[in-house]
Backbone and ligand atoms as CSV (ligand in chain L), in Angstrom:
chain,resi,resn,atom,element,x,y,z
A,1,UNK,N,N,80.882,58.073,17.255
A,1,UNK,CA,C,80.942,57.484,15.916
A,1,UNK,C,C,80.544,58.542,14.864
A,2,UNK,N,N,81.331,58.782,13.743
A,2,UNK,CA,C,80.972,59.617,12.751
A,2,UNK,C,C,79.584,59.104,11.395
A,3,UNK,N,N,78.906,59.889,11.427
A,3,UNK,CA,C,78.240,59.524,10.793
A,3,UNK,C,C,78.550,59.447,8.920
A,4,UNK,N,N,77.430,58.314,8.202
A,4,UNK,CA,C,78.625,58.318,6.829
A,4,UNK,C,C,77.560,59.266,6.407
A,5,UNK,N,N,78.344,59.679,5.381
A,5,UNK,CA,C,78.365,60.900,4.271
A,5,UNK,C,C,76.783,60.500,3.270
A,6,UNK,N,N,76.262,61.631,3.610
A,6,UNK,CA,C,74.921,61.735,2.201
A,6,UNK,C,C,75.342,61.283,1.116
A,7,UNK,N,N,75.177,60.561,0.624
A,7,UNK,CA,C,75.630,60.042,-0.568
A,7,UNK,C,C,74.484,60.733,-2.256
A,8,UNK,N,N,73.860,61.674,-1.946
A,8,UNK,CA,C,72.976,62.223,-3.063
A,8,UNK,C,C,72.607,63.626,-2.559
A,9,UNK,N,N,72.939,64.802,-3.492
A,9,UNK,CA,C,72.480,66.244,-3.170
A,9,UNK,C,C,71.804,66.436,-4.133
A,10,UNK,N,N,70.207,66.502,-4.026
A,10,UNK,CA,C,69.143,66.921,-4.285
A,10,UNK,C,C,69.311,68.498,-4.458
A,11,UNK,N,N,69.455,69.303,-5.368
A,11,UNK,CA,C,69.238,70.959,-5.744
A,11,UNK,C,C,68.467,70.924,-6.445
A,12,UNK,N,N,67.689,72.330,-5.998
A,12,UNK,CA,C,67.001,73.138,-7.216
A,12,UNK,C,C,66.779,74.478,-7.463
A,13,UNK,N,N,66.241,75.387,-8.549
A,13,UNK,CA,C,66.690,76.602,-8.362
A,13,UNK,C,C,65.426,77.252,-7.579
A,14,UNK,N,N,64.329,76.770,-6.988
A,14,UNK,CA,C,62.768,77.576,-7.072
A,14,UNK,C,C,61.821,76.612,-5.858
A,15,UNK,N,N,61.714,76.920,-4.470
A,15,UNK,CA,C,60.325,76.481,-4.055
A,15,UNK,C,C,59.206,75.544,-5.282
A,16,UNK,N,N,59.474,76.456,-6.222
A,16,UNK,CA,C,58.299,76.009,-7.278
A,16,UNK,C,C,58.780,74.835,-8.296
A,17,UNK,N,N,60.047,74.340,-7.816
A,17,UNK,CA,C,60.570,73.665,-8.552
A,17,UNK,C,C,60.180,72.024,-7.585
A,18,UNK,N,N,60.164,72.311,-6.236
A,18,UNK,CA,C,60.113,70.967,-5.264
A,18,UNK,C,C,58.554,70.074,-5.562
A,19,UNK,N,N,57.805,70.488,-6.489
A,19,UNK,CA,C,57.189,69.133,-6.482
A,19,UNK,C,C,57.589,68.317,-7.771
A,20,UNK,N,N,58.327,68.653,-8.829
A,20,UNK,CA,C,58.810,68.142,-9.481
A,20,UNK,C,C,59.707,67.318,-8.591
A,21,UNK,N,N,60.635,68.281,-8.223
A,21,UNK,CA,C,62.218,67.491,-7.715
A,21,UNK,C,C,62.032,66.609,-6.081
A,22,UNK,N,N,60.384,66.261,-6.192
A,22,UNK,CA,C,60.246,65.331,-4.737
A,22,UNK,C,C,59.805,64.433,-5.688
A,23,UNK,N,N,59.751,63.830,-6.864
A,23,UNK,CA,C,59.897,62.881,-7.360
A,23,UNK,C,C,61.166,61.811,-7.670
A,24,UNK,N,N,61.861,62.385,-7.781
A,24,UNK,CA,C,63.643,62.792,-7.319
A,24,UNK,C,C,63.525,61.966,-5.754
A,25,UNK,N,N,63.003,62.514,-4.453
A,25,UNK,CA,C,63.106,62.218,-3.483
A,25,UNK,C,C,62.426,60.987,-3.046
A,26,UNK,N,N,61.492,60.557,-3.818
A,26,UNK,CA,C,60.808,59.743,-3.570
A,26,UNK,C,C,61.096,59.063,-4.061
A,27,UNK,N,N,61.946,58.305,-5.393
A,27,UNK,CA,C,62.282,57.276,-5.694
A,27,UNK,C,C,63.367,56.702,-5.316
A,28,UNK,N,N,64.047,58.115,-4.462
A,28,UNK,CA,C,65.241,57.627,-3.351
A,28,UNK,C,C,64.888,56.964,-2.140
A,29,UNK,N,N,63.751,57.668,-1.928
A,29,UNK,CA,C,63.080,57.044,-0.501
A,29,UNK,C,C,62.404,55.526,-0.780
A,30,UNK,N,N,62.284,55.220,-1.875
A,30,UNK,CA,C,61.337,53.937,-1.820
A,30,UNK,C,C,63.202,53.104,-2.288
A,31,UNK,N,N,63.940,53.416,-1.992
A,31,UNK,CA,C,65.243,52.531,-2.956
A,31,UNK,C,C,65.956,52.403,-1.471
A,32,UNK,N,N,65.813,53.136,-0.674
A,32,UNK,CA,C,66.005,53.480,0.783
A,32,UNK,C,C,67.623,54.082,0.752
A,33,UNK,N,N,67.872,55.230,0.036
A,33,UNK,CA,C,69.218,55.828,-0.003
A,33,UNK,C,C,68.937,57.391,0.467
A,34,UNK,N,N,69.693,57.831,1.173
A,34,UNK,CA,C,69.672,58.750,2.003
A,34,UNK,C,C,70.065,59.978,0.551
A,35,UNK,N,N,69.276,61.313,1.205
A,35,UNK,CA,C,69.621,62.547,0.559
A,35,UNK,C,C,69.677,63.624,1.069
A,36,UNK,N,N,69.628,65.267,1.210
A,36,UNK,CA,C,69.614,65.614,0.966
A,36,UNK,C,C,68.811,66.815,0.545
A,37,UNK,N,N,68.157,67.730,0.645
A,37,UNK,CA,C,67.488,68.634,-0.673
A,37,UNK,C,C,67.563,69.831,-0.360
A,38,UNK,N,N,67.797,70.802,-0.968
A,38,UNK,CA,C,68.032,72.437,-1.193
A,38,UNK,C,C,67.746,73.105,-2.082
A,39,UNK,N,N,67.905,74.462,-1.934
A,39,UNK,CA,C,67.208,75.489,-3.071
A,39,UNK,C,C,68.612,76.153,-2.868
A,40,UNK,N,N,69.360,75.937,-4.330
A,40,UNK,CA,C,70.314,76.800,-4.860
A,40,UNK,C,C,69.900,77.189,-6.409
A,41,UNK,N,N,69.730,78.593,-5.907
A,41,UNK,CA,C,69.972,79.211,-7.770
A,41,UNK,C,C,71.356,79.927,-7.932
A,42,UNK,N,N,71.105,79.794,-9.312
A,42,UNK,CA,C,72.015,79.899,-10.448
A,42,UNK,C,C,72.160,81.201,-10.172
A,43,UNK,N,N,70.872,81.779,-10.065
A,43,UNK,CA,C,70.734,83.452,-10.569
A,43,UNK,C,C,70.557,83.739,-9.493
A,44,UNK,N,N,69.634,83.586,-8.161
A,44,UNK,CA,C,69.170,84.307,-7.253
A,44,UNK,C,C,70.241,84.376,-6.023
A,45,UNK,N,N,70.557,83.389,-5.520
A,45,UNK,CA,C,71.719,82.845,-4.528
A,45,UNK,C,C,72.998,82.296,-5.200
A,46,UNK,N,N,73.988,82.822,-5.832
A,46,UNK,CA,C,75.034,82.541,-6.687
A,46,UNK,C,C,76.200,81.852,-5.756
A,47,UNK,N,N,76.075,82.516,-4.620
A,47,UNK,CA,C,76.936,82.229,-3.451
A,47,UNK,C,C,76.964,81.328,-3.050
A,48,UNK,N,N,75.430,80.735,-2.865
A,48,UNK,CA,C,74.963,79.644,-2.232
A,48,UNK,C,C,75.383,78.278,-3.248
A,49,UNK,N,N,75.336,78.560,-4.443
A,49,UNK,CA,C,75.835,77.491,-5.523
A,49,UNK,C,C,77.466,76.915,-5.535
A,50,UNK,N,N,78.350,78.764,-5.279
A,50,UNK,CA,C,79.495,78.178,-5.460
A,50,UNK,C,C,79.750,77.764,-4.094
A,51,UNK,N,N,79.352,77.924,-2.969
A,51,UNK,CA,C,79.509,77.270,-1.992
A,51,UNK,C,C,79.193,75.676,-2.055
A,52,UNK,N,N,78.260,75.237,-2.628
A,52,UNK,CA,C,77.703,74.069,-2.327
A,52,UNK,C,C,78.647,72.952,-3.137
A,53,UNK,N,N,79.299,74.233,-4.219
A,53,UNK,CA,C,80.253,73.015,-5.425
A,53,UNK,C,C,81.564,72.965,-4.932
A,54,UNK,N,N,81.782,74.135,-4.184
A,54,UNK,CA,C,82.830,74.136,-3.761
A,54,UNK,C,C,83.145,73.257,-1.964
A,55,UNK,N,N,82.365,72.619,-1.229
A,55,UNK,CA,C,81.964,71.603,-0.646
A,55,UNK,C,C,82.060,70.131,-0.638
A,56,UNK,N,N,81.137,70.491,-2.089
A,56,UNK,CA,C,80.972,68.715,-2.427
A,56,UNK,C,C,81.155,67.604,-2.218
A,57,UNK,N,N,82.490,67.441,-2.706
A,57,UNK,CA,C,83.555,66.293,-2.445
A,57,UNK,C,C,83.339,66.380,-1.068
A,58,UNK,N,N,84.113,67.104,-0.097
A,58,UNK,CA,C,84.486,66.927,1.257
A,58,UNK,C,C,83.040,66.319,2.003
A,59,UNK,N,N,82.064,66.728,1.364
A,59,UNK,CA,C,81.037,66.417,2.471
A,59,UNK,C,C,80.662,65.038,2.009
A,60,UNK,N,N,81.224,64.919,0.947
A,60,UNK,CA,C,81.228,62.904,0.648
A,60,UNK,C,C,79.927,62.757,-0.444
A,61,UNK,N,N,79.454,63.551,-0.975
A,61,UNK,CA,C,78.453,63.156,-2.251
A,61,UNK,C,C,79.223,62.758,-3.356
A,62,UNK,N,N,78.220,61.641,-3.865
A,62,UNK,CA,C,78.389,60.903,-4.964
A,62,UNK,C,C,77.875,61.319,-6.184
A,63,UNK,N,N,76.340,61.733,-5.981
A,63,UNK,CA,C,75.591,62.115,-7.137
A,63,UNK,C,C,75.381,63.285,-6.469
A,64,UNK,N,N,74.921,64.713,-7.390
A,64,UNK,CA,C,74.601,65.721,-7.491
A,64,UNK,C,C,72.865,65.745,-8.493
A,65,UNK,N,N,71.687,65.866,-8.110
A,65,UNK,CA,C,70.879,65.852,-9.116
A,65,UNK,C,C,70.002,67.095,-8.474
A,66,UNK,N,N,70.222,67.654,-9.938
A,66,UNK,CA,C,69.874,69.391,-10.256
A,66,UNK,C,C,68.729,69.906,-10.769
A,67,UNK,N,N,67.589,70.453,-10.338
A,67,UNK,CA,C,66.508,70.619,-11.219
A,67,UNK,C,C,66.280,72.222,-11.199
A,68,UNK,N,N,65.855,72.448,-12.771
A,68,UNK,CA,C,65.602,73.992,-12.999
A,68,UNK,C,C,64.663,74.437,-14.165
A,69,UNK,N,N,64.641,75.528,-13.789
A,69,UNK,CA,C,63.467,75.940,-15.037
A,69,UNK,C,C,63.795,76.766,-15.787
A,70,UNK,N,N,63.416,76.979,-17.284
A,70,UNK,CA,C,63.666,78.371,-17.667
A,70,UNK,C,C,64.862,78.621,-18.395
A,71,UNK,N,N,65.620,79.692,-18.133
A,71,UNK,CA,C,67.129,79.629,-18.453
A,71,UNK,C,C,68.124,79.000,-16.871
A,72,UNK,N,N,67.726,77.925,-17.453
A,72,UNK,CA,C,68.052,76.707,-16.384
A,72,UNK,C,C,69.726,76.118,-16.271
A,73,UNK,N,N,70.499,77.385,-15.401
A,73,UNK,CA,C,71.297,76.983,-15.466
A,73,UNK,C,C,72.401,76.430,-14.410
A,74,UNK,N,N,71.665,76.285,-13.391
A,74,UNK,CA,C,72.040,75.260,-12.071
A,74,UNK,C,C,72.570,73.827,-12.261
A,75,UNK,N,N,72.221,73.172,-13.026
A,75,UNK,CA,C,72.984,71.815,-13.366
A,75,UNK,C,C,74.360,72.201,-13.775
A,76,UNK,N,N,74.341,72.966,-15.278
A,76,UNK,CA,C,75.346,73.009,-15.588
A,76,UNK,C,C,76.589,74.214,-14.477
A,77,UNK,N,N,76.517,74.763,-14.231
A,77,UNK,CA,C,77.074,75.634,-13.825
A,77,UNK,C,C,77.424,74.905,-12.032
A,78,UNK,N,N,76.915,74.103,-11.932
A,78,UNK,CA,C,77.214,72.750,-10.315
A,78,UNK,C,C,78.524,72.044,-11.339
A,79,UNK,N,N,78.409,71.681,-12.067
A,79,UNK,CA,C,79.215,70.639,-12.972
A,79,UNK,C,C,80.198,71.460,-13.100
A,80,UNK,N,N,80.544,72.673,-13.477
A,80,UNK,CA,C,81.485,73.386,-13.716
A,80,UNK,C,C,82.217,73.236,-12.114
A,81,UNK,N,N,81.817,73.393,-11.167
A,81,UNK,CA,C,82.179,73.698,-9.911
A,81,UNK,C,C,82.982,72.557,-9.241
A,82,UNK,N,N,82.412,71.219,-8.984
A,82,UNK,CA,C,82.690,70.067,-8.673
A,82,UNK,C,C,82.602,69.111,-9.844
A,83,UNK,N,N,83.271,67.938,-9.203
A,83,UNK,CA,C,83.482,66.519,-10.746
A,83,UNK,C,C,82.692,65.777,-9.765
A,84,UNK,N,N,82.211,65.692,-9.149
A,84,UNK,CA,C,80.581,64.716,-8.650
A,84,UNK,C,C,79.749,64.816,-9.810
A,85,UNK,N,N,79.716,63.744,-10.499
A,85,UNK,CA,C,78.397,63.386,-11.620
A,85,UNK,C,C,76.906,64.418,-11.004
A,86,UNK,N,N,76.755,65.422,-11.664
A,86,UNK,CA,C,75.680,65.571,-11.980
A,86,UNK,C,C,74.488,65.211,-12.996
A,87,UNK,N,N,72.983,65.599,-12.557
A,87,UNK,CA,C,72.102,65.285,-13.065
A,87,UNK,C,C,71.101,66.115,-13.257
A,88,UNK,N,N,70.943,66.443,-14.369
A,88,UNK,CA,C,70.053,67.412,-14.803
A,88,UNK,C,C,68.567,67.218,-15.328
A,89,UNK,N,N,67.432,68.256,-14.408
A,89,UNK,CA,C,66.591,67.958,-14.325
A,89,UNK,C,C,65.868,69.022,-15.205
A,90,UNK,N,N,65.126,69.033,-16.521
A,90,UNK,CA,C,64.754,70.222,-17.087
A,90,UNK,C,C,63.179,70.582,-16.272
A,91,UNK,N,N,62.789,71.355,-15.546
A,91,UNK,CA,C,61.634,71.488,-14.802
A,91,UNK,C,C,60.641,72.214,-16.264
A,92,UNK,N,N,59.316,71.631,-16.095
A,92,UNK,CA,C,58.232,72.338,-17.056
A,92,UNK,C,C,58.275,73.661,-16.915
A,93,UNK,N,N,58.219,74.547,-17.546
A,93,UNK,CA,C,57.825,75.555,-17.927
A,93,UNK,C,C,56.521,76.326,-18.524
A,94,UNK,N,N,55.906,77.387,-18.135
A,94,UNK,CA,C,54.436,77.762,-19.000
A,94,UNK,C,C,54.995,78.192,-20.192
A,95,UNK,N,N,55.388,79.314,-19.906
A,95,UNK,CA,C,56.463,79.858,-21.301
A,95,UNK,C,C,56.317,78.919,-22.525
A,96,UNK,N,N,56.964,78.355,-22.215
A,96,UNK,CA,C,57.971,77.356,-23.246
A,96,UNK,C,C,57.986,75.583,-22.718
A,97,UNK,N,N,57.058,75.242,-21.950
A,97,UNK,CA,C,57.108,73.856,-21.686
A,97,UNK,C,C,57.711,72.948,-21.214
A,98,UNK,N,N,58.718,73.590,-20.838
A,98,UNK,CA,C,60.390,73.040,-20.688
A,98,UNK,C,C,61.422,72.413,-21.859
A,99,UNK,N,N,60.877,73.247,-22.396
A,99,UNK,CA,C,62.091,73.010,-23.523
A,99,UNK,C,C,63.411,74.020,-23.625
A,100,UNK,N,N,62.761,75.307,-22.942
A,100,UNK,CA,C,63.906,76.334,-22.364
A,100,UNK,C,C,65.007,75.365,-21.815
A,101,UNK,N,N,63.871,75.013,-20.761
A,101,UNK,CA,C,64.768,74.576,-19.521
A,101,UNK,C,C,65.567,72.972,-19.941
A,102,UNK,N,N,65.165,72.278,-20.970
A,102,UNK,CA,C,65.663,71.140,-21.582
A,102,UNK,C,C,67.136,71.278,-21.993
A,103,UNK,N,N,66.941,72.220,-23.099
A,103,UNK,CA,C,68.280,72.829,-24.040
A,103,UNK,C,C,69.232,73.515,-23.388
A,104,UNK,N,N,68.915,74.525,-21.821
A,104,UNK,CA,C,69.470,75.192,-21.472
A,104,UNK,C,C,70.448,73.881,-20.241
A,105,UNK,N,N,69.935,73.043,-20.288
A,105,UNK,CA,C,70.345,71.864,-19.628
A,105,UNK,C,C,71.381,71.010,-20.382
A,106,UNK,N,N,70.809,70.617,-21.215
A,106,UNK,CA,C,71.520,69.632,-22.144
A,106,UNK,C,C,72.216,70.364,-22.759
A,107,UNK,N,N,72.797,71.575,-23.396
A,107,UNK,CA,C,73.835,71.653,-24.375
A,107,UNK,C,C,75.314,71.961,-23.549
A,108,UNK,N,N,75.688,71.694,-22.999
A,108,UNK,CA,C,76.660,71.846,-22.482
A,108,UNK,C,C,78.060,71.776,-22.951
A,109,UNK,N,N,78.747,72.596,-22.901
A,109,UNK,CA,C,80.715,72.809,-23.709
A,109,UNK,C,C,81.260,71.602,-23.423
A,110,UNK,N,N,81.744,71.110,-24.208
A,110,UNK,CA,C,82.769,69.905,-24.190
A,110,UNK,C,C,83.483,70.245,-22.594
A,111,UNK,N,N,84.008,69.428,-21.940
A,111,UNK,CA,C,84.100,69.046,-20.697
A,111,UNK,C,C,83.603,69.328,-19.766
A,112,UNK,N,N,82.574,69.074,-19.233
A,112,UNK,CA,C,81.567,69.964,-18.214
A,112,UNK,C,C,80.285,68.965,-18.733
A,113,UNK,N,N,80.289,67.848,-18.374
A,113,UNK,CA,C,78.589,67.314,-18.710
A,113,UNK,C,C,78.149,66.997,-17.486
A,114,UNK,N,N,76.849,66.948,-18.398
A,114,UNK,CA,C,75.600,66.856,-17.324
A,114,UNK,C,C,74.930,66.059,-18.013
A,115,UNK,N,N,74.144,64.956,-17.079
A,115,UNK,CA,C,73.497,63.760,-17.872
A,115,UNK,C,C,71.684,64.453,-17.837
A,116,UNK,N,N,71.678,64.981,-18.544
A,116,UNK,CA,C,70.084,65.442,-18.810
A,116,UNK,C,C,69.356,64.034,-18.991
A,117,UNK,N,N,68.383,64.338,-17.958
A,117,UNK,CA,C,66.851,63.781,-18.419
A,117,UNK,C,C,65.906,64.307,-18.633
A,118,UNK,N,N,64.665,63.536,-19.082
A,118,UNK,CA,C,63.682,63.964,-19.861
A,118,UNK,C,C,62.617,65.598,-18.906
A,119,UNK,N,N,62.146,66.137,-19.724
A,119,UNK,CA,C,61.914,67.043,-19.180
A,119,UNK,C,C,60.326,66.891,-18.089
A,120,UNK,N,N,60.395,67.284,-17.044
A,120,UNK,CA,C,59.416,67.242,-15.689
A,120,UNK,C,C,59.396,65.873,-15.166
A,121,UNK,N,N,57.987,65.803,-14.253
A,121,UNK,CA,C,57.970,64.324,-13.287
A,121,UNK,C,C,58.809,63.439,-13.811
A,122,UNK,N,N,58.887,62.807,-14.665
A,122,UNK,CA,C,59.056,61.807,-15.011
A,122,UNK,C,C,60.965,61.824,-15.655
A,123,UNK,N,N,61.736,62.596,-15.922
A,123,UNK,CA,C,62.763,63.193,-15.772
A,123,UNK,C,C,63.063,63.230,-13.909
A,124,UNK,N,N,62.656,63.530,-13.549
A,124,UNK,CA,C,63.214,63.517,-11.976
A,124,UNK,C,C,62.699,62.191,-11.388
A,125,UNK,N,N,62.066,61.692,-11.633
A,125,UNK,CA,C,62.166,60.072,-10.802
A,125,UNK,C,C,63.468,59.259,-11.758
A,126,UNK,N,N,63.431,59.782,-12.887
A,126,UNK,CA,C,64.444,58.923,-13.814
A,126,UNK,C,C,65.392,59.917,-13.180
A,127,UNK,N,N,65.993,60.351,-12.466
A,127,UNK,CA,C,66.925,60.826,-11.866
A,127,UNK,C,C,67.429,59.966,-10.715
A,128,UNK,N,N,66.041,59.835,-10.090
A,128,UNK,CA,C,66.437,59.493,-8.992
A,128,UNK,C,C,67.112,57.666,-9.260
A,129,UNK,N,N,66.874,57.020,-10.207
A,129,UNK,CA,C,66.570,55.829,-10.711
A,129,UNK,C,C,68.290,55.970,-11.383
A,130,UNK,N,N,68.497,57.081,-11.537
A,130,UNK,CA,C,69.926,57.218,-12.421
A,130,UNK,C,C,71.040,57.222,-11.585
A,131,UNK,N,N,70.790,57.656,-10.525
A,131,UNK,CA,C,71.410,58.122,-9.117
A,131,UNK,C,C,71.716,56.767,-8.415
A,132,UNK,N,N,70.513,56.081,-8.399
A,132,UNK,CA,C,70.618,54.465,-7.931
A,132,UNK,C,C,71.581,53.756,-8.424
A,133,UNK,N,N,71.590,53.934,-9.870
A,133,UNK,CA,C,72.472,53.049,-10.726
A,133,UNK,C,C,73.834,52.954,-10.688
A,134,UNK,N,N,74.099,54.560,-10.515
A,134,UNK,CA,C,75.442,54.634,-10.011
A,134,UNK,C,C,76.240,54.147,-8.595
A,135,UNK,N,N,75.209,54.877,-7.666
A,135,UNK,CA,C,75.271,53.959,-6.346
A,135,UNK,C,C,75.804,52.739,-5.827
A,136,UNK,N,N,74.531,51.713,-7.090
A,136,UNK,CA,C,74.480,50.005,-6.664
A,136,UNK,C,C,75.788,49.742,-7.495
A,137,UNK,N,N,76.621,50.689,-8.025
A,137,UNK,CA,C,77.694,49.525,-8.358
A,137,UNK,C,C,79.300,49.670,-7.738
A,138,UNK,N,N,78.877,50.311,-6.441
A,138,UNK,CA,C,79.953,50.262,-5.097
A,138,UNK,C,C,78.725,49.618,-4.113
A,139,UNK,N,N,77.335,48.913,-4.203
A,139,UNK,CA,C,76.720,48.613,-3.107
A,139,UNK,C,C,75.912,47.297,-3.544
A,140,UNK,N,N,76.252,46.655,-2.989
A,140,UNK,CA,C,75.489,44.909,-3.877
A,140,UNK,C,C,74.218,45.206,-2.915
A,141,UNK,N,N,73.631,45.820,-1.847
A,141,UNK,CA,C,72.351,45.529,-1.315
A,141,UNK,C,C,71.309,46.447,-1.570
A,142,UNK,N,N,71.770,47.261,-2.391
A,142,UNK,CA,C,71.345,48.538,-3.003
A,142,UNK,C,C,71.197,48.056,-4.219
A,143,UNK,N,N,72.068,47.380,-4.923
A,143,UNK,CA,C,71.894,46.626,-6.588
A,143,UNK,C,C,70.980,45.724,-6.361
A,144,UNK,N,N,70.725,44.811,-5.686
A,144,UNK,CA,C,69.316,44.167,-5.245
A,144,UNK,C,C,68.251,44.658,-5.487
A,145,UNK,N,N,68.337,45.681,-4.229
A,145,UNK,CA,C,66.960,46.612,-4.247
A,145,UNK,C,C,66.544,47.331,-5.599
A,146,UNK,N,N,67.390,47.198,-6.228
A,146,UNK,CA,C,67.405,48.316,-7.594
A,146,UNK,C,C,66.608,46.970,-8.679
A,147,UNK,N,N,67.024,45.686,-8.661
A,147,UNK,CA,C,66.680,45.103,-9.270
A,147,UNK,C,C,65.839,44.468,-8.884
A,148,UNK,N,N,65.302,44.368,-7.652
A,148,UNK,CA,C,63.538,43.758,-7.517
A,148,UNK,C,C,62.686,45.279,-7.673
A,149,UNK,N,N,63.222,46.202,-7.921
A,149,UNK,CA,C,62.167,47.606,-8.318
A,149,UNK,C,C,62.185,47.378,-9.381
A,150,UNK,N,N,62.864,47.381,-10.439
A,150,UNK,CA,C,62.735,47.359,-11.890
A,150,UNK,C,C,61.466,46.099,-12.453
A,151,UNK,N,N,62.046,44.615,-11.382
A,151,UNK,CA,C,61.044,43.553,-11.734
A,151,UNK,C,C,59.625,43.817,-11.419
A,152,UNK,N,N,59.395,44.504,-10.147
A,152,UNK,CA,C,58.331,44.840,-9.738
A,152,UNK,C,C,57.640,45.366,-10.968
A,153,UNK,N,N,58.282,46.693,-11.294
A,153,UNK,CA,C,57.426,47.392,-12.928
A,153,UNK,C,C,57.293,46.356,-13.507
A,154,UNK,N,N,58.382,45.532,-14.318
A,154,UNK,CA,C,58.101,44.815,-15.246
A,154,UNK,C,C,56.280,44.475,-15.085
A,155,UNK,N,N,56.731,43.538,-13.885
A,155,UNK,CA,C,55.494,42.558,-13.527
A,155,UNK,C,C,54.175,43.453,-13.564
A,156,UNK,N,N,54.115,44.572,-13.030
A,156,UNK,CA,C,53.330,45.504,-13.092
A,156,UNK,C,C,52.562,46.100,-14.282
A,157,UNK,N,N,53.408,45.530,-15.578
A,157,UNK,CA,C,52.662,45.820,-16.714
A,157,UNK,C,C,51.678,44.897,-17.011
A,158,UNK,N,N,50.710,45.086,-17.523
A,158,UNK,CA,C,49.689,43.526,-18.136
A,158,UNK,C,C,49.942,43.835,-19.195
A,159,UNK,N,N,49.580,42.244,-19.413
A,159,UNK,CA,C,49.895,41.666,-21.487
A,159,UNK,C,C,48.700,41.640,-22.166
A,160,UNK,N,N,47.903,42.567,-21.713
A,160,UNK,CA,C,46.573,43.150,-22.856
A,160,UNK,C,C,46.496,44.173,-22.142
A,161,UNK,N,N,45.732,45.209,-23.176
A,161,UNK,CA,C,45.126,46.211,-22.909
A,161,UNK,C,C,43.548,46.290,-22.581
A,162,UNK,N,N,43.097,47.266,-21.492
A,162,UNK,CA,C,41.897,47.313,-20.889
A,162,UNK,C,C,41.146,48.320,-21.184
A,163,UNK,N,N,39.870,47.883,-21.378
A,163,UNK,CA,C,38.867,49.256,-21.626
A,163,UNK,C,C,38.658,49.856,-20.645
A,164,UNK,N,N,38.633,49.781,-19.223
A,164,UNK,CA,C,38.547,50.114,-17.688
A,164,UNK,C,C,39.180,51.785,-18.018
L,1,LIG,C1,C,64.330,78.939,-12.102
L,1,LIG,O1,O,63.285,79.778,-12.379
L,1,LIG,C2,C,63.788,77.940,-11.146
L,1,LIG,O2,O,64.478,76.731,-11.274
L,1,LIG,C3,C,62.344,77.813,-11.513
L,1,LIG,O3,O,62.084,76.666,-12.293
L,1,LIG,C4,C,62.082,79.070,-12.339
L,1,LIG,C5,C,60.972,79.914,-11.787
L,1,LIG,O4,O,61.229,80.214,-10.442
L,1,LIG,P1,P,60.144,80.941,-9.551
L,1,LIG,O5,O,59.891,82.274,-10.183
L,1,LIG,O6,O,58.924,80.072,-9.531
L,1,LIG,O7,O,60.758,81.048,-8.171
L,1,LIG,O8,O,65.409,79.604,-11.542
């Protein structure tokens, strides 16, 4: 029996980039959708990028979600390669905070997008959460799961604030 296709490729350009982009992994893992994860740069392993875009499709991914730092240009330059929706992850920066890595993400040439999110942790779980969305709407048991996570937060907020 053949096994089905990863349906999410987790990239990034840096070791130093994976505790950001295991936020990314972890909101896949609690949604229970299979991934994925690698270190392709833009700059360091070029080969390894156009290989991976040039792949894509055949190996059956749906979402592509990309995280980088800096002159961060692994999202966009995946998007150029393959038409699998990518997702762009701007990783913090000391430098510059990630705002390098924000802009160098988000401005992208008319045909070639990339859905940037917000920049660090919280940008890569909203990845992973973005990734879902697309998912659950070829998967009704996955759109479930997507929507008792969301209620869960809801419920998870309280309706006052605590001095604690
Ligand atoms: C980028 O350079 C990576 O995505 C990373 O965010 C940044 C720094 O990489 P390291 O020097 O930590 O490997 O390509």
């Amino acid at each position: 029996m053949t096994q089905a296709p990863i349906p999410v490729g987790i990239i990034m350009g840096s070791q130093s980039d994976w505790p950001t982009m295991k936020e990314a992994a972890d909101m896949l893992d609690a949604l229970g959708i299979p991934y994925e994860a690698k270190i392709v740069s833009a700059h360091r392993t070029p080969d390894r990028l156009w290989d991976y875009g040039k792949t894509a499709v055949d190996r059956g991914f749906q979402v592509i979600i990309a995280g980088a730092g800096g002159a961060a240009h692994l999202p966009g330059m995946m998007a150029s390669k393959t038409r699998i929706p990518v997702i762009g992850v701007p990783v913090q920066t000391k430098a510059l905070s990630g705002v390098d890595s924000l802009y160098s993400i988000l401005q992208m040439p008319r045909g070639y997008p990339v859905a940037t999110m917000a920049i660090g942790a919280a940008g890569a779980a909203n990845a992973g959460l973005m990734a879902a969305g697309i998912l659950a709407l070829q998967d009704s048991d996955l759109a479930a799961r997507l929507d008792k996570w969301r209620a869960d937060l809801s419920a998870s907020i309280p309706q006052e604030p605590s001095n604690d």
